[in-house]
C-alpha positions, 0 to 999 in steps of 0.5 A: 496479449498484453494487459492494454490489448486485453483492456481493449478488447474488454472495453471494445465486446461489453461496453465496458461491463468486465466479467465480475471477476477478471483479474487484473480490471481492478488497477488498484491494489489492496482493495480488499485490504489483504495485505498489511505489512506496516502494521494494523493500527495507526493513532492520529498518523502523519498527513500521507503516510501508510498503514494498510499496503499502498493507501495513504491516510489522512484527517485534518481534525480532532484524534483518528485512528486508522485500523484493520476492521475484522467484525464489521465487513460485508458478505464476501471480504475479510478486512476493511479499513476502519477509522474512528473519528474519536474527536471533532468532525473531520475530513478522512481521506485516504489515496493511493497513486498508480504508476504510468505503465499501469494506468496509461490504457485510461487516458482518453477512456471513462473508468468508474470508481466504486467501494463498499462504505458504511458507518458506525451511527448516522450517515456520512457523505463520501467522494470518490475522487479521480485525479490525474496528471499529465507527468509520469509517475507523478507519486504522492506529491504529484501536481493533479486535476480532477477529472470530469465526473460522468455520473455517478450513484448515491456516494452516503455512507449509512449503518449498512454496506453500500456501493458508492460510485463515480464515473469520470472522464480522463483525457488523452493527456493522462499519464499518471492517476491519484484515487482519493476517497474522502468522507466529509463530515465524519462526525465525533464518535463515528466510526467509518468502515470502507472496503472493495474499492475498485477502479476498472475502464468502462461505465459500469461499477462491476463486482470487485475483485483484486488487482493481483488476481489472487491472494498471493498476487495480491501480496506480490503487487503490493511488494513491488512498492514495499517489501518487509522483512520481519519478524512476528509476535511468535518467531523471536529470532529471525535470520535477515541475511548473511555476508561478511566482515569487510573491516573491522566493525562493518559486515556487508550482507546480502539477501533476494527479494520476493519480488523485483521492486518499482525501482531502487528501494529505500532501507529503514529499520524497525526495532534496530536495538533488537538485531545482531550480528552472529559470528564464531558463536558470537553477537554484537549488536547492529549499531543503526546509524551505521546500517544502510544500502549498499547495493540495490537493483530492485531484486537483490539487496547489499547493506552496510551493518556495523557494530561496535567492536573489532572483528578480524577482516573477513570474518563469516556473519549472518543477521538476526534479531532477538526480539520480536517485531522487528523489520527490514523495510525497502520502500519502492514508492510513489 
């Protein structure tokens, strides 16, 4: 049974009430937020970029810092996302797209938004916003309508974990879906905690669960639209892949991804200065402008590498780091 028959028949026998913790009713991933292969805080970032795996961040005053919260979560979940409003009140946002072939079991029904909030001191009102667009795969930059909101619960964030909740209404002509959530005004010296955020078919905010099922299967969705390949804090050296030398200072390497991605990925390197090619007990230092996709299909990867010295046309390599943190990032999305 596919994944829109199932939805069907869910929505057809409750009404729209889904078992607390079926697998797959939560069409966002990362609600929990499991999964943090970009890092774990980020200063003041850039508007729609992404920290947390699959959630754009946003502000739009004074100094935040977005985070992953281990002290201050509810019973039942690990992470939140925290942000900490340092200076001037400001607007937080944080948004996360979902694909047509995903989301296309919503158009013409009701599907209802909820997440845990809280805050630091006082109270912030919170909107949990559902958009959707009538192109496919509209991404981040998507031209989007607010859906119709059906009803909703108390959306203010307090000292202590609550629900908040909204249910809209997408139209038939729905092909592609943008969740915000927006806490608005978050004043100076606040910090806001969010977590458990879930958007299901039906009326009811049911008890969250993850997209993926599990945890791996969470790690698996979320590397469908990025995959890093990285060292940590601990493992200095690091093996990326191995190829060979097709001219003189240029190797081509290969490697299978974990997972088949969205689509073709885009490559950047974290920490370049720190890899290195190894061949015949020997390493020469990758030169980062030099490095780049050779082939992609979405399950394996060729890249170009260079370094700056000759070496003899066929020569066997492999690539390394030799120093923490660094990375081979492929983005897929939207």
């Amino acid at each position: 049974m596919s994944r829109a028959q199932l939805t069907s028949t869910v929505e057809q026998n409750t009404g729209g009430a889904v078992a607390p913790f079926v697998a797959g009713k939560n069409f966002l991933a990362n609600g929990g937020f499991d999964i943090w292969q970009r890092g774990t805080s980020s200063v003041n970032p850039s508007a729609n970029t992404l920290l947390a795996d699959r959630w754009y961040m946003y502000f739009n005053a004074g100094a935040a810092t977005f985070s992953q919260e281990t002290s201050n979560v509810p019973t039942g979940y690990r992470y939140a996302m925290k942000i900490a409003q340092s200076s001037a009140s400001a607007l937080q946002l944080l948004q996360q797209t979902i694909e047509t072939s995903a989301c296309l079991a919503f158009a013409g029904q009701n599907i209802t938004a909820s997440a845990l909030v809280a805050t630091s001191t006082g109270t912030v009102p919170v909107t949990l916003d559902v958009q959707y667009s009538t192109s496919a795969d509209a991404g981040i930059g998507g031209t989007y309508t607010s859906a119709t909101s059906v009803a909703s619960g108390t959306n203010t964030a307090s000292t202590t974990y609550s629900k908040a909740w909204n249910t809209v209404s997408i139209p038939s002509t729905a092909k592609s879906i943008l969740f915000r959530m927006l806490a608005n005004p978050v004043p100076a010296g606040t910090s806001f905690y969010i977590t458990g955020i879930q958007l299901e078919i039906g009326s009811v905010a049911t008890p969250f669960s993850r997209a993926g099922g599990t945890l791996q299967g969470e790690l698996a969705l979320c590397q469908r639209y990025f995959t890093s390949i990285a060292s940590n804090s601990s493992a200095v050296y690091t093996y990326y892949g191995n190829g060979f030398f097709y001219g003189s200072t240029g190797a081509k390497l290969f490697f299978s991804l974990p997972v088949t991605m969205r689509t073709n990925p885009s490559l950047s390197l974290v920490n370049p200065t720190s890899m290195q090619l190894q061949y015949n007990n020997t390493n020469q230092g990758v030169v980062a402008s030099g490095t780049g996709l050779d082939q992609s299909n979405g399950q394996t990867v060729g890249m170009f590498v260079n370094v700056s010295s000759g070496v003899s046309v066929g020569t066997a390599c492999i690539m390394t780091s030799n120093a923490a943190n660094t990375a081979i990032q492929l983005s897929a999305e939207l």
